[in-house]
C-alpha positions as CSV (number, residue, x, y, z in Angstrom):
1,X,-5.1,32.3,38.6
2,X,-2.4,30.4,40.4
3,X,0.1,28.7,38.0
4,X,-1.5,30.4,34.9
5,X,-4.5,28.1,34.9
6,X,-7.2,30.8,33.9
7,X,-5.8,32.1,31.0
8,X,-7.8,29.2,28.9
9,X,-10.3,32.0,29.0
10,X,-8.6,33.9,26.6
11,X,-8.5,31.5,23.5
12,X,-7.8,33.2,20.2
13,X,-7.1,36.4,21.9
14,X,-3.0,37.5,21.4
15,X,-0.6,36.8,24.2
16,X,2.8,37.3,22.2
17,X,3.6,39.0,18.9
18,X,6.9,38.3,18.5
19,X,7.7,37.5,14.9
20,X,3.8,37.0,14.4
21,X,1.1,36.6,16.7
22,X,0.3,33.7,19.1
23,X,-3.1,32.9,20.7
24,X,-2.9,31.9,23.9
25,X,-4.6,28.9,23.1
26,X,-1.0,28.3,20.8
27,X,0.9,29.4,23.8
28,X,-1.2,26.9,26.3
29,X,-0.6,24.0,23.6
30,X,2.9,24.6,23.0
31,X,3.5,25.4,26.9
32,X,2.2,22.3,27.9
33,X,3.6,20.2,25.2
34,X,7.2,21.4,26.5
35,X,6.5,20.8,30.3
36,X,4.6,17.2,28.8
37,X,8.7,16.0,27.9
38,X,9.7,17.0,31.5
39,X,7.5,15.0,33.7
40,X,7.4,15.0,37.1
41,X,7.8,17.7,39.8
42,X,11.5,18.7,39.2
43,X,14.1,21.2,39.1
44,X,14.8,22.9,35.7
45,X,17.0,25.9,34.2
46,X,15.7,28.1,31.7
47,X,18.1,30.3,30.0
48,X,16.1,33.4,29.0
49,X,15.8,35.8,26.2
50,X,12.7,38.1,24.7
51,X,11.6,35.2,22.5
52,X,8.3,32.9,22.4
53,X,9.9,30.2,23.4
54,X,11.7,31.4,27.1
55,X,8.1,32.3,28.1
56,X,6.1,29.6,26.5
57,X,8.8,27.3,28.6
58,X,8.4,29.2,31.4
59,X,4.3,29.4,31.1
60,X,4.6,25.9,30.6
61,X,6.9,25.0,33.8
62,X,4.2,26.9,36.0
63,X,1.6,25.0,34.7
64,X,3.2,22.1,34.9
65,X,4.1,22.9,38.7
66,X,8.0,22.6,37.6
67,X,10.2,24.7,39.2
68,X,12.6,27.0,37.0
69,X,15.7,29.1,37.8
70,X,15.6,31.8,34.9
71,X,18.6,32.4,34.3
72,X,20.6,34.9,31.4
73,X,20.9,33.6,27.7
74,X,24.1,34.6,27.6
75,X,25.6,33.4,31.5
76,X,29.1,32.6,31.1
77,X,29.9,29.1,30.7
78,X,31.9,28.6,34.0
79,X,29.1,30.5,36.2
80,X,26.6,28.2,34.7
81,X,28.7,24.8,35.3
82,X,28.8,26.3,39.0
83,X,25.0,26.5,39.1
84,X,24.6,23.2,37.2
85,X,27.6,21.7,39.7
86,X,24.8,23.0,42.8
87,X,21.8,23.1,41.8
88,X,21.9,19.4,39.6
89,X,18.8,20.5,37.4
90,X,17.4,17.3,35.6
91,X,16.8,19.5,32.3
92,X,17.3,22.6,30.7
93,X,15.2,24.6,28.3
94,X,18.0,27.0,26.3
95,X,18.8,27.7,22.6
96,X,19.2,24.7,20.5
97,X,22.9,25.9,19.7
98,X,23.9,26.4,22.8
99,X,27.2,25.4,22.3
100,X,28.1,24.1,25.8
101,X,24.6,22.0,26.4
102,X,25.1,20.6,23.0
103,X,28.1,19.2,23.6
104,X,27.4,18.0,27.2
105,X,23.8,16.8,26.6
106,X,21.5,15.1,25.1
107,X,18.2,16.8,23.9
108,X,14.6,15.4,24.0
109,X,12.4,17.9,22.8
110,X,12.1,20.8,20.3
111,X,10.4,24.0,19.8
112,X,11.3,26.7,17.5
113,X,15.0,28.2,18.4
114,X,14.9,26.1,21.5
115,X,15.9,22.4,23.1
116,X,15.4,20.7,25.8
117,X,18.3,19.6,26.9
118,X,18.7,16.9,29.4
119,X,21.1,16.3,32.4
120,X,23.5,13.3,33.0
121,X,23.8,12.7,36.6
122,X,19.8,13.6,37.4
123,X,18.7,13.4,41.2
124,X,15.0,13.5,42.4
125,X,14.9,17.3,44.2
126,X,13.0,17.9,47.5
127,X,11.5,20.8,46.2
128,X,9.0,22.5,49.3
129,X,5.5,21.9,48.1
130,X,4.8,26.1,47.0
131,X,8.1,27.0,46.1
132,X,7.0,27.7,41.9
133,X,10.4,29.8,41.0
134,X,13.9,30.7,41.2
135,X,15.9,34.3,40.6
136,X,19.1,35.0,41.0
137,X,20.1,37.9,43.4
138,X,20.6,41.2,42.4
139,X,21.0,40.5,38.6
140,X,24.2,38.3,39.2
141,X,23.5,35.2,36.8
142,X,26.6,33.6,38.4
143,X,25.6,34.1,42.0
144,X,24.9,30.9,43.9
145,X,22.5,32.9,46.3
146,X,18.7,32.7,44.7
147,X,15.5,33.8,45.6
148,X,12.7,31.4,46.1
149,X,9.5,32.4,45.2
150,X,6.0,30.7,45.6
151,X,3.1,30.6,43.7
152,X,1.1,33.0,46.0
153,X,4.0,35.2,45.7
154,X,4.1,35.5,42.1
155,X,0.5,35.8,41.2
156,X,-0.6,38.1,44.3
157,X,2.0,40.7,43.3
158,X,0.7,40.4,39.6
159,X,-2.4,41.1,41.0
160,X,-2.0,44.1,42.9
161,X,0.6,45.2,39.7
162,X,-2.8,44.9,38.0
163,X,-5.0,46.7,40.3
164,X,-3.2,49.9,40.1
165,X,-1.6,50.4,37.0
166,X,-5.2,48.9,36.0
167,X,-3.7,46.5,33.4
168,X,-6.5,45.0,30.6
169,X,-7.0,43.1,27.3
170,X,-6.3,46.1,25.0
171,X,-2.6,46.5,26.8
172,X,-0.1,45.9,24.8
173,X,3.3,46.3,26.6
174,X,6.9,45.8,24.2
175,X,9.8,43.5,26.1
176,X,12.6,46.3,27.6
177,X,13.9,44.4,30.5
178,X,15.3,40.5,30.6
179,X,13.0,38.5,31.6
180,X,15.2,36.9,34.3
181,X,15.2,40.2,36.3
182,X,12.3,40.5,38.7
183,X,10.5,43.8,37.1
184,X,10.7,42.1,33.5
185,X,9.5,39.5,34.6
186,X,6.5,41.0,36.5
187,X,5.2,43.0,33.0
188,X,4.7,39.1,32.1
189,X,3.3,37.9,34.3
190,X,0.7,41.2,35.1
191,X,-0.2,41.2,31.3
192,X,-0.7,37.4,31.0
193,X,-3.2,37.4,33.7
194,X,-5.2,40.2,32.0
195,X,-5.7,38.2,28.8
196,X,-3.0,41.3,27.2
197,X,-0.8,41.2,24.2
198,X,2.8,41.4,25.2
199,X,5.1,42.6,22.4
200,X,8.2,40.4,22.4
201,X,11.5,41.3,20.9
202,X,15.1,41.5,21.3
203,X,16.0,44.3,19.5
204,X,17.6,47.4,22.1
205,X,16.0,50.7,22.4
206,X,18.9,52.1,20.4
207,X,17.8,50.5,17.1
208,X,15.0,52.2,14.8
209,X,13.7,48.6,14.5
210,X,12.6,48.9,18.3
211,X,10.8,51.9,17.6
212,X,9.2,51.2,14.4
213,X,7.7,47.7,16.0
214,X,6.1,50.0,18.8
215,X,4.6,51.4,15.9
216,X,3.3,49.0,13.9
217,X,2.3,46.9,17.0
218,X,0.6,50.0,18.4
219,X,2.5,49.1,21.9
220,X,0.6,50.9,24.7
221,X,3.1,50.3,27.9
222,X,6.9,51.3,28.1
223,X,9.0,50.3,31.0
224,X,12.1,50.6,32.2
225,X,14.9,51.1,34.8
226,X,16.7,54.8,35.7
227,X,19.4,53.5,33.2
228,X,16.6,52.7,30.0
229,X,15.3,56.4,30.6
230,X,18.7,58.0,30.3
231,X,19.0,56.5,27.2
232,X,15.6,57.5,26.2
233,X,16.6,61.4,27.0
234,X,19.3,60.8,24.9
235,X,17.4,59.6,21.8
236,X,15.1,62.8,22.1
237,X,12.3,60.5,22.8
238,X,10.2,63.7,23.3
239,X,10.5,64.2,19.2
240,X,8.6,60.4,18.9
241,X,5.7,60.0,17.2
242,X,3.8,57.1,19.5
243,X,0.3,57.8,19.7
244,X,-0.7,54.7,21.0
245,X,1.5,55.0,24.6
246,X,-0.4,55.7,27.3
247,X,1.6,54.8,30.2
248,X,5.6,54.9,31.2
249,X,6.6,52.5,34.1
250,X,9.5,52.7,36.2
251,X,11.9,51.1,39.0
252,X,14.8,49.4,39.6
253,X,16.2,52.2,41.0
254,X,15.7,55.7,41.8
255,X,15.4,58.0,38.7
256,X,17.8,61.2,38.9
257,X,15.3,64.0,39.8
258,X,15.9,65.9,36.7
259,X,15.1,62.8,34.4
260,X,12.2,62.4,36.2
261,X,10.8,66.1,36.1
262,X,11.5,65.6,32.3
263,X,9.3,62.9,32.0
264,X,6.9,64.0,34.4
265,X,6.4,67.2,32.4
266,X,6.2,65.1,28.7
267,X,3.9,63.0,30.2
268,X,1.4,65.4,31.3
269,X,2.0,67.4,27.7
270,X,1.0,64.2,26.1
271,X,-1.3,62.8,27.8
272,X,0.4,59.5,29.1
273,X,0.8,58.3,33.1
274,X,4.2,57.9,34.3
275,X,4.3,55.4,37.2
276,X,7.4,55.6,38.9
277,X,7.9,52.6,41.5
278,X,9.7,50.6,44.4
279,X,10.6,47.0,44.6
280,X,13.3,43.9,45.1
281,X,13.4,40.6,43.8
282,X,13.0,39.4,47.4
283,X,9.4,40.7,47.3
284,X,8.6,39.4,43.8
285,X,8.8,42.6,41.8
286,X,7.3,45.7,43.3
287,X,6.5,46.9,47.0
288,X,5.4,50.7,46.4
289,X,4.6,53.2,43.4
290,X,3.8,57.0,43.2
291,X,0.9,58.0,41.8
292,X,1.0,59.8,38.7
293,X,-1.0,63.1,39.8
294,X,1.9,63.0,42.8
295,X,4.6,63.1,41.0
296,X,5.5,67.0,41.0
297,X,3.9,67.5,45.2
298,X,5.9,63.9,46.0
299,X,9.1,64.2,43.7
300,X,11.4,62.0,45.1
301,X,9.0,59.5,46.9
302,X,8.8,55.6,46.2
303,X,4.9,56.2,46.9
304,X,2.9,54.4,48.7
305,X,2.7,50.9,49.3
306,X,0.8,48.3,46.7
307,X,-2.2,46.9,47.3
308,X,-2.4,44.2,49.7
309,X,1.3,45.5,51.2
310,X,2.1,47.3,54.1
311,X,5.3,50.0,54.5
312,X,6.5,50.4,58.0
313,X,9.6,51.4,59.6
314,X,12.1,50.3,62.2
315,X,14.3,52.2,64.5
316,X,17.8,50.6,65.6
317,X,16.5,49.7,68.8
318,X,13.9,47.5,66.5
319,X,10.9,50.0,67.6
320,X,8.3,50.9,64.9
321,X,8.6,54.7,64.0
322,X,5.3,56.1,63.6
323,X,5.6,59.6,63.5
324,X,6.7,61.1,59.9
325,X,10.4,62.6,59.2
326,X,11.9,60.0,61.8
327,X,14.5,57.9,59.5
328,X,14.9,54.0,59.6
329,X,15.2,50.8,58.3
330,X,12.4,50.5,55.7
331,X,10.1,47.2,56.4
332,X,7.2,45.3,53.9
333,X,4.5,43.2,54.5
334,X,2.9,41.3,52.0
335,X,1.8,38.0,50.1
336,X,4.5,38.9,47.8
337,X,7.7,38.6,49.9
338,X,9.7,35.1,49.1
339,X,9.5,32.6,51.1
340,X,13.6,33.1,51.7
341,X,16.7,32.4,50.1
342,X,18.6,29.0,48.7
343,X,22.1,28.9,48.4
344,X,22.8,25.2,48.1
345,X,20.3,22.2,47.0
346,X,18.9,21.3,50.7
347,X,17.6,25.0,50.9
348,X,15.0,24.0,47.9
349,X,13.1,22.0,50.8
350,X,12.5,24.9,52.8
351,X,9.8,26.8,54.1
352,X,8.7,30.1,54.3
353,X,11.2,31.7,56.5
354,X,10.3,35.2,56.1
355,X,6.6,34.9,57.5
356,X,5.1,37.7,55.0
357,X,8.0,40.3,56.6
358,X,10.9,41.8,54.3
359,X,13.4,43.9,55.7
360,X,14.7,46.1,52.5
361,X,18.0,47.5,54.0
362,X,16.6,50.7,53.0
363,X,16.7,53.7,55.3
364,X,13.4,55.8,54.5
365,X,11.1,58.3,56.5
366,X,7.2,58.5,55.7
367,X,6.0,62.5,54.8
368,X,2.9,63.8,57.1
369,X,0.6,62.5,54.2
370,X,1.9,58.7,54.4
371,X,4.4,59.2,51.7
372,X,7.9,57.4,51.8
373,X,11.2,58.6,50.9
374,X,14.8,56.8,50.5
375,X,17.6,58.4,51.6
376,X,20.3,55.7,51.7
377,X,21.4,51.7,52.0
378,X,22.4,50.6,55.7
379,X,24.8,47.9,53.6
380,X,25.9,51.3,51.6
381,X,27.4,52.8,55.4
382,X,31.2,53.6,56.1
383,X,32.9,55.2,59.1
384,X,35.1,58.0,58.0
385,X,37.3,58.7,60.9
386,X,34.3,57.4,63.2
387,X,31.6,59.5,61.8
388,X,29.0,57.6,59.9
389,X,28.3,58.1,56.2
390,X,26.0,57.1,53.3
391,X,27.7,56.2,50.2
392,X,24.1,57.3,48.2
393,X,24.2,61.0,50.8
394,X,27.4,61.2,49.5
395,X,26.5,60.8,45.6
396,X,23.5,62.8,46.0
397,X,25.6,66.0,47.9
398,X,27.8,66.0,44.3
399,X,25.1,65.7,42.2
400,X,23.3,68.3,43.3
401,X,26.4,70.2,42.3
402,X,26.4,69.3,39.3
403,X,28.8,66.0,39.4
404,X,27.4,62.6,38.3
405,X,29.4,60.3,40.5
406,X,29.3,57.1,41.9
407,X,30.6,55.7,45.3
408,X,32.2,52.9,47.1
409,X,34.2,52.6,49.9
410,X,35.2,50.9,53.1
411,X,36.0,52.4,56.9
412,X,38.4,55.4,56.4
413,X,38.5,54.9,52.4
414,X,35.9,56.5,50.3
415,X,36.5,56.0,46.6
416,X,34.5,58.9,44.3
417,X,33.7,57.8,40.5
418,X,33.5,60.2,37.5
419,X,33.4,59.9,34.3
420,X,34.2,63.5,33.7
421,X,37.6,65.6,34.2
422,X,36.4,67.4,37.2
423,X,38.2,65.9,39.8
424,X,39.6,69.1,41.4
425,X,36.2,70.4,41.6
426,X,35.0,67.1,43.5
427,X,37.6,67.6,45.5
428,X,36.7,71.0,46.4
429,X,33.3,70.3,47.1
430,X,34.6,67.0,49.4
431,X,36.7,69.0,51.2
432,X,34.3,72.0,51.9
433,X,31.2,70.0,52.8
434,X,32.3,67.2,54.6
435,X,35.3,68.0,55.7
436,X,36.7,64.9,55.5
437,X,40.2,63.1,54.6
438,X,41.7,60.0,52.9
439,X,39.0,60.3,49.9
440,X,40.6,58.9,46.5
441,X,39.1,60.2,43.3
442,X,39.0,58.5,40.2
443,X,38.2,59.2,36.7
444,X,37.0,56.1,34.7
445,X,35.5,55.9,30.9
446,X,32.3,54.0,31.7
447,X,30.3,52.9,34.9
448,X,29.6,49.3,34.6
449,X,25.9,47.7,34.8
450,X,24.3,44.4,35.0
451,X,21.7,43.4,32.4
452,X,19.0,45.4,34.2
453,X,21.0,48.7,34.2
454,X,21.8,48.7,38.2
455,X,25.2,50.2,39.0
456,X,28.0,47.3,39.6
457,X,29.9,48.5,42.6
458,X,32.1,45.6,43.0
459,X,33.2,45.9,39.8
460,X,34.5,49.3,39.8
461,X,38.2,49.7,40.0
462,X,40.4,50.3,43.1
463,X,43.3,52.3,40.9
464,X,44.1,55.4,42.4
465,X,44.5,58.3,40.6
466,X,43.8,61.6,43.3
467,X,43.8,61.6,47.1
468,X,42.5,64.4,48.7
């Protein structure tokens, strides 16, 4: 399996229908034929979108034991002269009409809407003998700080992904995440090694042409992050008519309780499994799910760990915490966690620094029945007037109330977000539950996301509008 170099096995079976259907003997030839213009072990970009050609390139760059960094389609043009500036790839694989690369560079191969396009300047990388990809952290395309993932990392988590969401031929899952973020990715790769038929288009969730493809495609798999099922609520997606769906997938974040009783209870009325899951890019894609037939006794739990993993967790004296309702820093073992991170071109030569061993920066406790639970970030900690807080305690205590808020803040400055006119009320409930001071309050017309959804708190503005 490692490097995609079973799925020969498949032939004339399906692997992408995107604006018709492609064997994976078509996707092998063209895969190849792209990594064939390359050469050599070497460093690439590939700027990603749902089409044939980011994943036949990227299918192809496995094979071929070249290493990618998948990167956005759209990336600004200064954040990608930064990575190019760093990183000195000797080629990359990106829309024909890229307008930048076109002008920069000259190309040497073709395939559909895409061009290889190759760099002037090209150096020979030291590139650590496993190291088989490259992500960017936490969705930021500009970031200089990637992950670096091996072959055994990839292809054991697609693995396990397999084993219990018990992926096969006759899946047919429909693209709803960019294929540069770690969970996107991971619904290729878990598909590809079953010998499925991934459904592969760019259209959003809002347009009726996503909808009618799932149709006439007969798409069996849905996922998405917290963010994709808000929308979904929104569209009435209970009023659907989708009889082929059998199964909802989610993570990237943890689904507001309500949303996920909703789809919990359409689930079970129709028949489908929801899988709701835990993971980071540092581990590949995915490091716990819920089963489905838990998902009403264990609302509100990230699960149980994959197969092949291990969940533990860590006091701050750095002792394991074995017995259940003790919180602490949430830790994962497995094949799956990257081998560490790069943030300048020597760091491609590494090794695997992290041994198997990621510490998430989650604080968690584990249930009597082996169950975990999140109940904060350590990063996501202040000091208000030397008390301790958790930014997520602090959304989740105005929620509750009825206030969808989010929260940044430094020592002695907590900032509340709203996008509704209820700022006196926040207040109200600020002041009578935590009794705190120097809290500013702020009402703003949209909270903004990355491509996956996630919540941008650095983005958020500092403007102050209410201090309590």
């Amino acid at each position: 399996m490692k490097r995609f170099d079973t799925i020969e096995q498949y032939g004339a079976r399906t692997a992408i229908y995107t604006d018709r259907a492609y064997s994976y003997d078509e996707m092998i030839e063209a895969a190849d034929a792209i990594v064939r213009e390359v050469g050599d072990r070497t460093l690439v970009f590939c700027l990603c979108a749902n089409n044939k050609e980011s994943i036949f390139g990227y299918v192809g760059f496995l094979r071929g034991r070249i290493v990618p960094l998948l990167l956005d389609a759209t990336i600004h043009s200064e954040q990608l002269q930064h990575l190019i500036d760093r990183y000195r790839p000797t080629h990359i694989w990106a829309n024909r009409e890229h307008h930048q690369l076109e002008q920069e560079m000259d190309t040497t191969y073709e395939y559909g809407d895409y061009a290889l396009f190759a760099c002037p300047q090209a150096i020979e990388h030291d590139l650590h003998d496993e190291l088989a990809l490259l992500l960017t952290t936490s969705g930021s395309t500009g970031s200089p700080k990637l992950v670096r993932l091996s072959y055994d990392n990839l292809f054991h988590n697609a693995q396990s992904i397999v084993s219990y969401l018990e992926i096969g031929e006759n899946d047919r899952p429909i693209t709803t995440l960019p294929m540069n973020y770690s969970y996107g990715l991971s619904i290729i790769n878990s598909h590809l090694v079953s010998g499925a038929t991934i459904v592969v288009t760019e259209a959003p969730i809002m347009q009726k042409e996503f909808w009618q493809l799932c149709r006439d495609q007969q798409v069996t798999t849905f996922g998405g992050v917290p963010f994709v099922y808000e929308m979904l609520h929104r569209l009435k997606f209970e009023t659907m008519e989708l009889p082929s769906l059998t199964k909802l997938t989610q993570a990237g974040g943890k689904l507001n309780p309500a949303l996920a009783e909703v789809f919990t209870d359409l689930c079970e009325r129709k028949g489908m499994q929801f899988f709701m899951m835990y993971g980071q890019t540092e581990a590949t894609a995915r490091m716990s799910y819920l089963p489905p037939h838990q998902n009403r006794e264990k609302a509100g739990s990230i699960g149980i760990a994959i197969p092949g993993g291990e969940l533990t967790l860590r006091s701050e004296a750095g002792e394991q915490i074995s017995s259940p309702n003790l919180v602490g820093e949430l830790i994962y073992h497995g094949a799956n966690v990257s081998l560490g991170y790069a943030e300048a071109l020597p760091d491609l030569a590494s090794g695997n620094v992290n041994q198997g061993m990621l510490q998430t920066g989650d604080l968690a406790y584990m249930d009597e029945d082996g169950y975990f639970f999140i109940v904060g970030r350590m990063k996501r900690m202040i000091k208000m007037h030397g008390n301790r807080i958790s930014l997520d305690e602090v959304e989740h205590l105005l929620r509750v109330r009825g206030h969808e808020c989010v929260c940044t803040g430094t020592d002695d400055e907590l900032y509340v977000y709203t996008l509704q006119d209820d700022r006196a009320a926040i207040k109200q409930v600020i002041k009578e539950m935590m009794h705190t001071r120097g809290v500013t309050i702020l009402q703003i017309d949209a909270i903004p996301r990355n491509e996956s959804g996630k919540i941008l708190y650095s983005a958020l503005p500092k403007r102050e509008l209410v201090t309590t």
